[in-house]
C-alpha positions in Angstrom: -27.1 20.7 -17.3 -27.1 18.6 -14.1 -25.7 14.9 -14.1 -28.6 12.4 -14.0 -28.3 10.9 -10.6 -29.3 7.2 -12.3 -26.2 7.2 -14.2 -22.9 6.4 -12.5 -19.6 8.7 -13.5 -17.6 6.6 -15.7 -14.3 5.8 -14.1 -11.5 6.4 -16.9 -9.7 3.0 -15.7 -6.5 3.5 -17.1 -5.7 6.8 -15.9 -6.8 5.6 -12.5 -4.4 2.4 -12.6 -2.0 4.5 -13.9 -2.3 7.0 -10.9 -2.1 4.4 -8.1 0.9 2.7 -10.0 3.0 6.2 -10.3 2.0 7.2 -6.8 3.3 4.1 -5.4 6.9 4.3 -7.1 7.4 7.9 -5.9 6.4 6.7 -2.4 8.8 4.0 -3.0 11.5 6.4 -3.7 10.3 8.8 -0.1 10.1 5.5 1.5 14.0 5.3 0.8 15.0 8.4 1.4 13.3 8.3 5.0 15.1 5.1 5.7 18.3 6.4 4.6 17.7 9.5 7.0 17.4 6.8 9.6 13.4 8.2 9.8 12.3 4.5 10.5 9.1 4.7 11.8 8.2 7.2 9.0 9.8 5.2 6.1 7.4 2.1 7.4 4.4 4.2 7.0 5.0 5.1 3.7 6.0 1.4 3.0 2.7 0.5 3.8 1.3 3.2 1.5 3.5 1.7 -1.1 1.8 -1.9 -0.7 -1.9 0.0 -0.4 -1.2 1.9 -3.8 -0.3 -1.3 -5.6 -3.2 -3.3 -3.8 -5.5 -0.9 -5.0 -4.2 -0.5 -8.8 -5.0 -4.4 -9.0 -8.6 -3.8 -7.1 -9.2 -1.5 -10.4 -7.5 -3.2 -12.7 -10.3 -5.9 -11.4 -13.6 -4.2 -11.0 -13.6 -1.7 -13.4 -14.2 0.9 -10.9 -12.5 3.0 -8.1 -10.4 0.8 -4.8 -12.5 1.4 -1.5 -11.5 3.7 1.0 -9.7 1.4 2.9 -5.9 1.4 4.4 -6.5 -2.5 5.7 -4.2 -4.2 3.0 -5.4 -7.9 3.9 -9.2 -6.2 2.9 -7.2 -4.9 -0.4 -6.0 -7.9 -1.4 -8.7 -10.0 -1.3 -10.9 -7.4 -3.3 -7.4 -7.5 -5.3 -7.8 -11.5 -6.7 -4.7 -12.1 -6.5 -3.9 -15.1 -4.9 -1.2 -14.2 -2.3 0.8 -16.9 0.0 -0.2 -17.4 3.6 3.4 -15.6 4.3 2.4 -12.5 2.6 -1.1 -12.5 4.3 0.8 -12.5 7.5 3.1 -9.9 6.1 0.2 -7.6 4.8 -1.4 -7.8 8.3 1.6 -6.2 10.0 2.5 -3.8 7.5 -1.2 -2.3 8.0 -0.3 -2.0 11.4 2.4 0.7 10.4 -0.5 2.9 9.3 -1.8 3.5 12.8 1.3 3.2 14.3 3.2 5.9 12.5 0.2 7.5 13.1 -1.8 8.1 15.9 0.0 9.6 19.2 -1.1 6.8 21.1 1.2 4.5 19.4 3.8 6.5 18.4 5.9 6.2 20.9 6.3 2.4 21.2 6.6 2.0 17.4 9.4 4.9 17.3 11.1 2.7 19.9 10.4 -0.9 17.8 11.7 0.2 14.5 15.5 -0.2 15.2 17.6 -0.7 12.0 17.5 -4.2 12.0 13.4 -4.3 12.1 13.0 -1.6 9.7 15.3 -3.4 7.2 13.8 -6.5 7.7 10.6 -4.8 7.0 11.5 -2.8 4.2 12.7 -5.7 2.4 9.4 -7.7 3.1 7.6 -4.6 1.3 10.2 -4.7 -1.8 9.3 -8.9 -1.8 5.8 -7.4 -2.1 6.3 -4.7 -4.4 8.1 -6.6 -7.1 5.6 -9.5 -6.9 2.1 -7.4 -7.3 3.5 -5.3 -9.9 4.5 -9.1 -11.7 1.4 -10.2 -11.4 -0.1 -6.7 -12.3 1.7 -6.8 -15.6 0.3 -11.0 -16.3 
């Protein structure tokens, strides 16, 4: 029997929540390793993964439905409604900069060369700030 194409699938909410939470802690865990490898550049990509995951547990958590397609974390949070400071606006925008950065050939090479030690930590710890705050206000 085909589906009937009036009907949406029905999104089993918990298990999706579920996924993007679990995801996100073993990225946590690669982000570390990669920083601890001194792979900088790479650890910052998946920090912003980490973030994205989380952003998009609360977007279901919210609508009832699946998170957008979408790796822009400012975009994730405000489909998210949480109500984040001006700071971690700011912070969001630059961590979805890691994304393409990490990424794309283009501007590899000038990210490689900007994430030293001391901006990598700096930015990993902004990400932990993060982290530790959306899953408190997940778990409200």
């Amino acid at each position: 029997m085909g589906k009937n194409p009036g009907l949406k699938d029905k999104v089993d909410i918990e298990k999706t929540y579920n996924h993007w939470i679990n995801t996100s802690d073993k990225d946590f865990v690669t982000m570390m390793h990669l920083f601890r490898s001194k792979d900088y550049h790479w650890s910052l990509f998946i920090g912003h993964i980490v973030v994205e995951r989380l952003l998009k547990t609360a977007v279901v958590k919210r609508i009832s439905d699946h998170a957008p397609f979408s790796h822009d974390l400012t975009k994730l949070a405000q489909l998210s409604g949480l109500s984040f400071s001006e700071e971690h606006l700011d912070w969001l925008d630059t961590i979805s900069t890691f994304n393409m950065n990490a990424r794309y050939d283009s501007y590899k090479e000038a990210f490689y060369r900007k994430c030293t030690l001391a901006f990598t930590t700096e930015w990993i710890d902004k990400i932990k700030i993060l982290q530790s705050w959306t899953k408190e206000k997940l778990s409200e």
